[in-house]
ROTI-703453 format. One record per residue (C-alpha): residue number from 0; residue in one letter; chain; x, y, z. Coordinates in steps of 0.2 Angstrom, whole numbers, plus 2048, in hexadecimal, padded with zeros to 3 digits. Example, Ala and Ser with C-alpha at 12.3 -4.5 7.8 and 13.67 -1.06 7.14 Angstrom:
2
  pado  kevo  filum    X    Y    Z
     0     A      A  83E  7EA  827
     1     S      A  844  7FB  824
***
This chain:
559
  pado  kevo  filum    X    Y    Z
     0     X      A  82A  A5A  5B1
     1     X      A  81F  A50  5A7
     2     X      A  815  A56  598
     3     X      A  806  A57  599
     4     X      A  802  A56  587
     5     X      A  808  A43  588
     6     X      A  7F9  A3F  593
     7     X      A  7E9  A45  586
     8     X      A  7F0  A3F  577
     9     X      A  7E1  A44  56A
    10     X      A  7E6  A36  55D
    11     X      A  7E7  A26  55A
    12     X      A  7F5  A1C  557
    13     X      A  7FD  A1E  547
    14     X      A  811  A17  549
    15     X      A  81E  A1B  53E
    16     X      A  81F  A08  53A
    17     X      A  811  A0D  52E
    18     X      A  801  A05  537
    19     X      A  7EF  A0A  534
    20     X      A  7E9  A1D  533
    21     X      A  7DE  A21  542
    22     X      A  7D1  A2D  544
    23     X      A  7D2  A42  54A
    24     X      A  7CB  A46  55A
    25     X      A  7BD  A4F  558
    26     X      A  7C3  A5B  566
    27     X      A  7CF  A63  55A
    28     X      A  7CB  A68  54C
    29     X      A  7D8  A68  53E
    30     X      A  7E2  A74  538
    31     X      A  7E8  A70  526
    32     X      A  7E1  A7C  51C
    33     X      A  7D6  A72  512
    34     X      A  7C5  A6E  511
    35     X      A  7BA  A6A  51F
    36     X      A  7B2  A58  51F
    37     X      A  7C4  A52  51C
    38     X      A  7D2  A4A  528
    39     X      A  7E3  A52  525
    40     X      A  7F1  A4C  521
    41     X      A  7FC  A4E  532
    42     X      A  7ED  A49  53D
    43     X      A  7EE  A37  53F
    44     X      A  7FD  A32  549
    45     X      A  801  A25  55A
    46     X      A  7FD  A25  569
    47     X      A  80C  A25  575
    48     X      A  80A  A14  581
    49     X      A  812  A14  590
    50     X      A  81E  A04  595
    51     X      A  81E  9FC  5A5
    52     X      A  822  A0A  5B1
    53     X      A  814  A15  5A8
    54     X      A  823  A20  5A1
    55     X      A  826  A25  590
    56     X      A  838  A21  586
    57     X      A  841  A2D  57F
    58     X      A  83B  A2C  56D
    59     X      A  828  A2D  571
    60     X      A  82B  A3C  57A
    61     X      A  836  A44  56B
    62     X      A  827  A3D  55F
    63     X      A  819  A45  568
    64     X      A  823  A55  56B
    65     X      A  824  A55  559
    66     X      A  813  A51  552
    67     X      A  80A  A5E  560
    68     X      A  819  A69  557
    69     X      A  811  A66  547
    70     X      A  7FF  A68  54D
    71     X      A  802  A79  554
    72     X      A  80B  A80  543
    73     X      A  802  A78  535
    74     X      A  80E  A6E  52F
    75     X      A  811  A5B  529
    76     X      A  820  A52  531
    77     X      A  81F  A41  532
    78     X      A  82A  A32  533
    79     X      A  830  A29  522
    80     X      A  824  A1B  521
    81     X      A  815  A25  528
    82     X      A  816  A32  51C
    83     X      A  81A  A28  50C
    84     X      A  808  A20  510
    85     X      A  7FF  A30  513
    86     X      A  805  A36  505
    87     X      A  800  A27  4F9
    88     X      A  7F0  A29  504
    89     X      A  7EE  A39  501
    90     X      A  7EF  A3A  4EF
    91     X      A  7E1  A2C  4ED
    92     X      A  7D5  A34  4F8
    93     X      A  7D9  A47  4EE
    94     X      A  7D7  A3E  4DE
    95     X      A  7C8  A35  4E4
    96     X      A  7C0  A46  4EC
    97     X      A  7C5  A51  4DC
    98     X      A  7BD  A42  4CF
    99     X      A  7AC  A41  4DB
   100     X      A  7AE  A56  4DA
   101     X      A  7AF  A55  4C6
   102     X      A  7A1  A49  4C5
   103     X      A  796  A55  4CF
   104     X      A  79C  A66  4C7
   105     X      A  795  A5B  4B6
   106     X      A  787  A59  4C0
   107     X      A  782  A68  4C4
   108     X      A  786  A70  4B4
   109     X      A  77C  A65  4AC
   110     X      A  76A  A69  4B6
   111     X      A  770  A7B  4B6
   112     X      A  774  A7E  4C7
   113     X      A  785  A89  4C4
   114     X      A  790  A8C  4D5
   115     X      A  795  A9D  4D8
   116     X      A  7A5  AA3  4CD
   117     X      A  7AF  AA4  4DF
   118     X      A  7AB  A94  4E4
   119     X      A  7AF  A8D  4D3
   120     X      A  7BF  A96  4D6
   121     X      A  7C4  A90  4E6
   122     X      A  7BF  A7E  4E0
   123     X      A  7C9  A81  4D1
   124     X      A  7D8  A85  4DD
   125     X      A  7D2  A76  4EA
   126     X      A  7D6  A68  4DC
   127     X      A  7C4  A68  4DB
   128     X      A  7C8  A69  4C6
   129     X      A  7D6  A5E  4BD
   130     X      A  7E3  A65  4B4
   131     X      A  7E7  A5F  4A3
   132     X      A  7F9  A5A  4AC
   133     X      A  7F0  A4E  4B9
   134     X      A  7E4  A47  4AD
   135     X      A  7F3  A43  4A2
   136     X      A  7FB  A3C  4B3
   137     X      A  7ED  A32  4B6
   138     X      A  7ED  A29  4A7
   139     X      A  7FD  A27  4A6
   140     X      A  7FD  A1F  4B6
   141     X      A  7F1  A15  4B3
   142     X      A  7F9  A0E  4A1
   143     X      A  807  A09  4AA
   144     X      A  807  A05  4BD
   145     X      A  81A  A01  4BF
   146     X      A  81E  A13  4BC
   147     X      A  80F  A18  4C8
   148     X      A  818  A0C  4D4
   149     X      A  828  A18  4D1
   150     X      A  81F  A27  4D6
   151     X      A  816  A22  4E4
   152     X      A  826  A1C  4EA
   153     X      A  82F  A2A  4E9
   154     X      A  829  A36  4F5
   155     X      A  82B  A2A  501
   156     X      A  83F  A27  4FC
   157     X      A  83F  A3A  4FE
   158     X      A  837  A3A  50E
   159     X      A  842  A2B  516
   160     X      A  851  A35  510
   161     X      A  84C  A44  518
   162     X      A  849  A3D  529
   163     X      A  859  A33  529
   164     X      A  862  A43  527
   165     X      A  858  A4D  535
   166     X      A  85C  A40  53F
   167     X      A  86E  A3C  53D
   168     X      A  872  A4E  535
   169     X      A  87B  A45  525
   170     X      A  872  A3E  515
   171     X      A  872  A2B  512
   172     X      A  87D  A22  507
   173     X      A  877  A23  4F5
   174     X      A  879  A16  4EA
   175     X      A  879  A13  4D6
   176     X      A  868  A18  4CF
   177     X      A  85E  A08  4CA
   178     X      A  857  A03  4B8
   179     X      A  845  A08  4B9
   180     X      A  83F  9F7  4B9
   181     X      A  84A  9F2  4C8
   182     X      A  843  A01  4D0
   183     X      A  830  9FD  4CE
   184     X      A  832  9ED  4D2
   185     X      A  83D  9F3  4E4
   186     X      A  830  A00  4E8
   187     X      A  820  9F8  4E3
   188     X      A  81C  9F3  4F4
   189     X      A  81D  A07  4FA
   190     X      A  80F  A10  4FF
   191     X      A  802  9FE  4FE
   192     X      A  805  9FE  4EB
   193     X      A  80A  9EB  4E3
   194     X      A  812  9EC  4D0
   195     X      A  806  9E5  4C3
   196     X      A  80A  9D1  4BF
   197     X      A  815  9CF  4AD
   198     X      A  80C  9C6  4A2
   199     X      A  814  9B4  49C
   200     X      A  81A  9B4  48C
   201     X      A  813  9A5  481
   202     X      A  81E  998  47D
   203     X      A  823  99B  469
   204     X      A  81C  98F  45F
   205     X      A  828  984  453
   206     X      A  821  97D  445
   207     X      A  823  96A  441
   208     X      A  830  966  434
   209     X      A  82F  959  427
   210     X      A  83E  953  419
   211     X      A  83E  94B  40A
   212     X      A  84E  945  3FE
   213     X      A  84E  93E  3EF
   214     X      A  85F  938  3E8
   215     X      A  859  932  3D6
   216     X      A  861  92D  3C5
   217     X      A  867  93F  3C3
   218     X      A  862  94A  3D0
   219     X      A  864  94C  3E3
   220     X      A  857  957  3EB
   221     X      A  853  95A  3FC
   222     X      A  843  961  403
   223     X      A  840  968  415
   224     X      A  82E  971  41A
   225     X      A  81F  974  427
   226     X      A  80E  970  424
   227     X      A  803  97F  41F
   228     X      A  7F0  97F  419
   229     X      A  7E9  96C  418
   230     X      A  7F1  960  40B
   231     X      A  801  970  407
   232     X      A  811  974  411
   233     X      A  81D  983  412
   234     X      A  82F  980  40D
   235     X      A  83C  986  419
   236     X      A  849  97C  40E
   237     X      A  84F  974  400
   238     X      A  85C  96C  3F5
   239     X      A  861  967  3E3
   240     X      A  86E  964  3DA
   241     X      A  872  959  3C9
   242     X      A  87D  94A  3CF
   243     X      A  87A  941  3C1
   244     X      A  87D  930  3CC
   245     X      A  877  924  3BC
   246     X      A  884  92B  3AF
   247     X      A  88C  919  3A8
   248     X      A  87C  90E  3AE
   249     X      A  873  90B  39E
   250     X      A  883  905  398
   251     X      A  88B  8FD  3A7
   252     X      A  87F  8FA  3B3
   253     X      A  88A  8FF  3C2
   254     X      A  88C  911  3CB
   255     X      A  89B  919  3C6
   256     X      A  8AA  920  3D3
   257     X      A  8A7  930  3CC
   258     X      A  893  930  3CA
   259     X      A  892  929  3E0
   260     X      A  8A0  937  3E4
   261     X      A  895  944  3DD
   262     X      A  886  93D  3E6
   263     X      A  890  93C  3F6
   264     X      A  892  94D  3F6
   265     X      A  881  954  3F3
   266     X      A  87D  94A  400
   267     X      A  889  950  40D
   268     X      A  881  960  409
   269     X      A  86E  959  40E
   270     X      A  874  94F  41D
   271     X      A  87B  961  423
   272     X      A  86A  96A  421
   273     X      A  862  95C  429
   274     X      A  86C  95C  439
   275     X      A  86A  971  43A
   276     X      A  859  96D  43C
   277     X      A  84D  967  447
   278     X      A  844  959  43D
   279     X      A  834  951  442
   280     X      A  833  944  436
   281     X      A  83C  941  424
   282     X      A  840  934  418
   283     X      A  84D  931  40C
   284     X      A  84E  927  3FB
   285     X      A  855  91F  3EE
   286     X      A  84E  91C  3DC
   287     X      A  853  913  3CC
   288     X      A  865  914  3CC
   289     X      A  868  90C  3DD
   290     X      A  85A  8FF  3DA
   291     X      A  861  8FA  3CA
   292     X      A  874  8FB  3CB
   293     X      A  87F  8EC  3D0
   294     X      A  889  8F6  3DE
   295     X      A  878  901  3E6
   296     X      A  87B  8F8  3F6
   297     X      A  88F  8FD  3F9
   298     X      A  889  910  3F2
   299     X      A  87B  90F  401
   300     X      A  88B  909  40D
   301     X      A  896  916  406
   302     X      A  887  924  408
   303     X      A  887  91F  41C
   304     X      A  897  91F  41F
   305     X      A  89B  92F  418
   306     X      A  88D  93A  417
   307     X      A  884  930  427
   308     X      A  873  92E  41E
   309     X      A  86B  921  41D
   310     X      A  85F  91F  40C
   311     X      A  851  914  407
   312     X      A  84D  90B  3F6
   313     X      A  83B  90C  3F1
   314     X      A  835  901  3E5
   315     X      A  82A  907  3D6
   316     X      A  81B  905  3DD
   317     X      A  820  911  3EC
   318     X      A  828  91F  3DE
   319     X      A  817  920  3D5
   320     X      A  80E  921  3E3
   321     X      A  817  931  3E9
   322     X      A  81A  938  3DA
   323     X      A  807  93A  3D8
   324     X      A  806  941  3EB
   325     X      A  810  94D  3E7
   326     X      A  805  952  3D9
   327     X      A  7F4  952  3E4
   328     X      A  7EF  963  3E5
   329     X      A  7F2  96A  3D2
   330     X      A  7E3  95E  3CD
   331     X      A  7D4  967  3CE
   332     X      A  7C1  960  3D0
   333     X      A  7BD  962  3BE
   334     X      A  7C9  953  3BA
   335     X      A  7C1  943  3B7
   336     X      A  7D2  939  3B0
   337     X      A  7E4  93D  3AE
   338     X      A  7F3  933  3AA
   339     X      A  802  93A  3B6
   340     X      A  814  936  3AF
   341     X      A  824  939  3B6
   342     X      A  834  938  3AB
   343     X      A  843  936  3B6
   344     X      A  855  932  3B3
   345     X      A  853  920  3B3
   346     X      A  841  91B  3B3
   347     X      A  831  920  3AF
   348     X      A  820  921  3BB
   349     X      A  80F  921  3B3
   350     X      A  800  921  3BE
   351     X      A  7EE  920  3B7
   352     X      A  7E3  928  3C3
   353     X      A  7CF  927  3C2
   354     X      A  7C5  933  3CE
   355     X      A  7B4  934  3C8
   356     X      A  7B0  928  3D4
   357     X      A  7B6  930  3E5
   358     X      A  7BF  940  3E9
   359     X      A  7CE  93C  3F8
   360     X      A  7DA  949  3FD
   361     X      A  7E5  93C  3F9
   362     X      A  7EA  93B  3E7
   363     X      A  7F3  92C  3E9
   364     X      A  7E2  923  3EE
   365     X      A  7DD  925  3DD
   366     X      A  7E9  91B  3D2
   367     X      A  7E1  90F  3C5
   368     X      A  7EF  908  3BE
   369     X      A  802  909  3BD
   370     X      A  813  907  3B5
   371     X      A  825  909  3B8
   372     X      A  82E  90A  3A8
   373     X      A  842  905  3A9
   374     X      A  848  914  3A2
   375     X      A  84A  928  3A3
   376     X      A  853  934  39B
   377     X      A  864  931  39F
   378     X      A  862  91E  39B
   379     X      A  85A  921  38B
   380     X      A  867  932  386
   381     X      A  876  923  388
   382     X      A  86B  918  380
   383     X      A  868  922  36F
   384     X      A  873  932  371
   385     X      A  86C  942  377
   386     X      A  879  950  373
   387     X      A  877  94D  360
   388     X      A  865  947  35C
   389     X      A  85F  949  34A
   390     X      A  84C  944  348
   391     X      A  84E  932  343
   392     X      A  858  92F  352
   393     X      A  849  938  35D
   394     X      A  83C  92D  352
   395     X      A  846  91C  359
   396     X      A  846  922  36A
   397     X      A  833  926  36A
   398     X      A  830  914  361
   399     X      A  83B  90D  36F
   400     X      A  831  913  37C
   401     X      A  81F  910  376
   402     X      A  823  8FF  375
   403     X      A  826  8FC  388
   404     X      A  814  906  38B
   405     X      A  80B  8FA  37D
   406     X      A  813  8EB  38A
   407     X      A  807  8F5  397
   408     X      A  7F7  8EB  397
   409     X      A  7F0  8F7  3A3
   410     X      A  7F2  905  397
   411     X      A  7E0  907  391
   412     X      A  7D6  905  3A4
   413     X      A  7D0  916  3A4
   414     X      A  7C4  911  396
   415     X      A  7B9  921  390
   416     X      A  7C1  92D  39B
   417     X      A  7D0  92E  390
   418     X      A  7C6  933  382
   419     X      A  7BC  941  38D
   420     X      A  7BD  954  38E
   421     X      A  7C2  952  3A1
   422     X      A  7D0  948  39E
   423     X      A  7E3  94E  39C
   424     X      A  7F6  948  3A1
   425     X      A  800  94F  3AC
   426     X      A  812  94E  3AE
   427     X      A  820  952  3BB
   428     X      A  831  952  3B5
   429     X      A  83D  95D  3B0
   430     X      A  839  95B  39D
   431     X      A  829  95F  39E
   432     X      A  82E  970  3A8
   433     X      A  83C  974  39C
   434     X      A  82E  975  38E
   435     X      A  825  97D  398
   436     X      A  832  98A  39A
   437     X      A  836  98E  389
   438     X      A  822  98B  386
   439     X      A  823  99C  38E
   440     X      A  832  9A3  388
   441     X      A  83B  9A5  399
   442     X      A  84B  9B0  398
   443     X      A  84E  9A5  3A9
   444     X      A  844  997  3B2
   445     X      A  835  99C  3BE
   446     X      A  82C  98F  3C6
   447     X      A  820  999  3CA
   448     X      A  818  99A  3B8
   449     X      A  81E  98B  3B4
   450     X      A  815  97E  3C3
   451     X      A  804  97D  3BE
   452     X      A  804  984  3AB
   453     X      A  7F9  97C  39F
   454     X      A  800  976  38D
   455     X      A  7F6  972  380
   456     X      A  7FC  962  376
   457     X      A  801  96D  367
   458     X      A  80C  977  372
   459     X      A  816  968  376
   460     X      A  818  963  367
   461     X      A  81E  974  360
   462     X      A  82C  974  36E
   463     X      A  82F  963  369
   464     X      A  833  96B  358
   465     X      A  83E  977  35E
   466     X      A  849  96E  367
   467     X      A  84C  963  359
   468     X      A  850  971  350
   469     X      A  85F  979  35D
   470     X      A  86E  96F  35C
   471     X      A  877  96E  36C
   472     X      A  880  97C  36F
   473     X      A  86E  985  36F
   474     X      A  866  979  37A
   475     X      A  873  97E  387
   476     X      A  873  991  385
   477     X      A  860  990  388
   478     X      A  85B  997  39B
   479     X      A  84F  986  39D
   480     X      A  85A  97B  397
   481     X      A  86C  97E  39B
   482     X      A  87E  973  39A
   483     X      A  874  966  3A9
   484     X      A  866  962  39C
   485     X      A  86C  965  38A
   486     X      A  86F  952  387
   487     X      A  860  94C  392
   488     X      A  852  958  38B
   489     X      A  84E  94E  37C
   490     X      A  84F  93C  381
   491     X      A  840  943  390
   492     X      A  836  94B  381
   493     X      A  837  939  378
   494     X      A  82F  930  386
   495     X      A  823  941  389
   496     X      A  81D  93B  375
   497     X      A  81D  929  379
   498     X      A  811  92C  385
   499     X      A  806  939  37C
   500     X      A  804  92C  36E
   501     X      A  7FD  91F  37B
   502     X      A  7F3  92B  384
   503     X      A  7EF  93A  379
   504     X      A  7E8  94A  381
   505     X      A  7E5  95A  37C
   506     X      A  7EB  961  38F
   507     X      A  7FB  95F  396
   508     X      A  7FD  966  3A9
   509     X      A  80D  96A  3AE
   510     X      A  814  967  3C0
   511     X      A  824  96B  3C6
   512     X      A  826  95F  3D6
   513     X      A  828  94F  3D9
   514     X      A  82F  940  3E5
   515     X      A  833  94D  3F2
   516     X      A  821  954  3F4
   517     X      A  81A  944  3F4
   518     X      A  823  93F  403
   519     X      A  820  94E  40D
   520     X      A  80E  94D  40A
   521     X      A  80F  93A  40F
   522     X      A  816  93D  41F
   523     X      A  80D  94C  425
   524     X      A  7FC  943  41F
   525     X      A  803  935  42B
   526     X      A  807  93F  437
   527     X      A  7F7  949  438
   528     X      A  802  95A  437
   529     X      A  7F0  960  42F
   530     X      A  7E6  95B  43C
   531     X      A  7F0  963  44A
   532     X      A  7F5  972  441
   533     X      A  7F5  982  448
   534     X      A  7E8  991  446
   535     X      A  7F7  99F  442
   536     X      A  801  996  436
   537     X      A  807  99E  423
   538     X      A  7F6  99B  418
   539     X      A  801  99D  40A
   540     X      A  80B  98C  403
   541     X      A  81A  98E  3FB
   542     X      A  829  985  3F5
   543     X      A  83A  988  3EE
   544     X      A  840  988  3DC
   545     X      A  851  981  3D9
   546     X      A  858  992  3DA
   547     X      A  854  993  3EC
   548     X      A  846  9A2  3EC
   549     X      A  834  99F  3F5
   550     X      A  826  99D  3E6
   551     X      A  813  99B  3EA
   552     X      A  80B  98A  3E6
   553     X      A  7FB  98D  3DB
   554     X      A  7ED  98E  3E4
   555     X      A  7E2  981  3DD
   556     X      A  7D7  975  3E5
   557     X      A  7DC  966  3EA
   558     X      A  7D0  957  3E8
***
């Protein structure tokens, strides 16, 4: 016999495939216990349809059976899919309803209309009033919606694992927990829920990098940075070391065996900082002693064949000119002349730079005049002796000197500035850092006190003096000096007079850089590295001391 409860179904169809929620009839009321004005939780369900021979299957009679079941005794069975969306439904309407409930309570509170204590009691026990739990809850939900995903998930997990074992009267296979964020993103398409989009991760930005190496007379020195604040950089590396490649050239005019292996191997050290990084752009020279020596050319074959490098000879011209861009930014808008020297191991650079006319960020732009004299510190030492030097022998250096600036005829094309307040030398070499150094009485060398100090031309010519006064042993025990320098010091201090004596000044600024600034501010001016810079980079500029520790650049103005 047929039920007749089949025939006047009272909803509509409501599948355990999830489909949409229907509508009570209004025939029958509900019996949830909840408040009227709102549809239960059990009461939307399918309709049973009939197949071809208007009779029911199996399963739709065991459904209905089971939802008039549910009807009669107040209860809430309902397949895995259906229930997992009632549920998530559920929750948003109660949260929605007790949110509208709170606003109202606020409401009436507010123009004095004050419900009756039972009625604010059954409210309270009717969700009408959050908890501090659910508030918490709430929030936290709404901070992170994967974990929200999680929990909406789970009841209908528990729900689908209930009916498989009503059904087949064991429990499903359980597998291994998943990690959580495996889990919210299995389950964020539960209940009509979708996980919240990752955000892309921006692409880290690398800095350009720029190189610079200087194989001079007695020096090796590499130099590796980024551009920072227009017309500076930031050094991520560097390199020096005392090679001493002109030892025997004064006398010989050839690189000796010993001298090229010495440079080989410093340079064996730069090519393999180079190759660890990734280098934009970089240049790599050679000064006096493989421009003037009989056999530069076979040491420049030796140097690519055995420490893969390929280096460039600049002529005179080329090594003033960066010597004076590496000096740009230490002259400040108050200067109207300077003479800028640089005593090297073979040669000597003097630039005479004018800028009352123009101001360029370019330094370099500003030359007047300039010479290149055929000896350094290392020639001249060979020439006259530097580990004994008594004052007469430091009077014919200083005489030897000053006559190949009188063969200058551009010497004097600064006219009147020379002679004003706003005009003063600066120099960048190691001479004029090592008087620096004991200038200030340095236990041990600091660059950072030392680029960019002042001396006042009675200052140089007390440390003058002084070290006249040390014999050698002394010169080597000194912190700025050392066993590298102690034969070199006072042949640089006889071309530092010589050139006093053309131009005198009352101010002497000291600068300790060189070839190897100048060529990284060439190529990241060429390169526009300051145009195209980026917004977050370091607004601090440093460099590094031979010791290999980060030191700040002055902070002056660059003109």
């Amino acid at each position: 016999m047929k039920n007749p409860d089949l025939h006047t179904p009272k909803v509509s169809i409501n599948g355990a495939s999830g489909g949409k929620e229907g509508r009570t009839s209004s025939s029958e009321p509900p019996n949830t216990g909840q408040r009227s004005g709102r549809s239960p939780v059990g009461s939307s369900s399918p309709k049973p349809v009939a197949d071809e021979s208007g009779r029911f299957d199996k399963k739709q009679r065991k459904r209905a059976r089971r939802r008039k079941a549910g009807k009669h005794n107040g209860s809430e069975t309902m397949s895995a899919g259906a229930q997992g969306s009632s549920l998530a439904a559920e929750r948003v309407s109660a949260n929605s309803d007790k949110s509208s409930s709170a606003k109202s309570a606020r409401a009436e509170n507010a123009s004095g209309n004050h419900a009756p204590k039972s009625e604010q009691k059954n409210g309270q026990r009717n969700g009408k009033k959050l908890s501090n739990r659910r508030r918490r809850s709430r929030r936290k939900k709404q901070d992170n919606p994967a974990a929200a995903n999680n929990i909406a998930a789970a009841p209908s997990a528990q729900s689908a694992s209930q009916a498989q074992t009503a059904k087949h009267g064991h429990a499903p296979n359980r597998q291994s927990p998943k990690p959580i964020a495996a889990r919210a993103e299995h389950n964020s398409g539960h209940a009509g829920e979708s996980r919240a989009p990752q955000a892309a991760q921006p692409r880290a930005y690398e800095p350009p990098l720029y190189a610079a190496l200087d194989l001079g007379t007695n020096n090796c020195r590499l130099l590796i940075a980024t551009p920072s604040r227009p017309g500076q950089f930031r050094v991520v590396d560097s390199f020096s070391r005392i090679v001493r490649l002109g030892e025997g050239f004064g006398t010989s005019g050839r690189l000796s065996d010993q001298a090229m292996n010495r440079a080989i191997e410093a340079l064996k050290i730069c090519r393999d900082k180079l190759e660890s990084k990734n280098i934009r752009r970089r240049r790599l020279i050679a000064t006096e002693a493989c421009r003037s020596a009989s056999n530069g050319a076979d040491f420049l074959e030796r140097v690519r064949e055995e420490a893969g490098l390929e280096l460039e000879i600049v002529d005179r011209q080329t090594e003033a000119s960066l010597a004076v861009s590496g000096c740009g930014t230490l002259v400040n808008r108050e200067t109207d002349a300077l003479v800028l020297f640089d005593i090297g191991g073979g040669s000597s650079e003097i630039a005479l730079i004018d800028v009352t006319c123009r101001r360029s960020s370019r330094l370099a732009e500003h030359i007047t005049a300039w010479t290149s004299l055929p000896v350094g510190v290392v020639t001249l030492a060979e020439k006259f002796g530097g580990r004994d030097v008594t004052p007469e022998n430091y009077a014919e250096m200083v005489a030897y000197v000053a006559g190949m600036l009188n063969d200058f005829s551009e010497r004097h094309k600064l006219g009147e500035l020379a002679q004003s307040t706003h005009f003063h030398l600066l120099g960048t070499s190691g001479t004029v850092t090592t008087l620096a150094g004991i200038h200030l009485g340095l236990e041990r060398y600091d660059r950072r006190r030392v680029d960019g100090m002042w001396m006042g031309s009675q200052d140089v010519t007390d440390m003058t003096a002084k070290l006249l006064s040390w014999d050698f042993k002394t010169r080597v025990a000194n912190p700025c000096i050392g066993a590298d320098r102690a034969d070199l010091v006072l042949a640089g201090c006889a071309i530092l007079d010589a050139i006093r004596q053309i131009w005198p000044s009352e101010r002497l600024l000291v600068a300790d850089r060189g070839l190897r600034e100048g060529i990284l501010t060439e190529l990241m001016s060429r390169d526009g590295a300051w145009r195209h810079r980026r917004p977050h980079q370091a607004k601090e500029t440093y460099m590094k001391n031979g010791s290999g520790r980060d030191t700040q650049l002055k902070g002056r103005q660059s003109i």
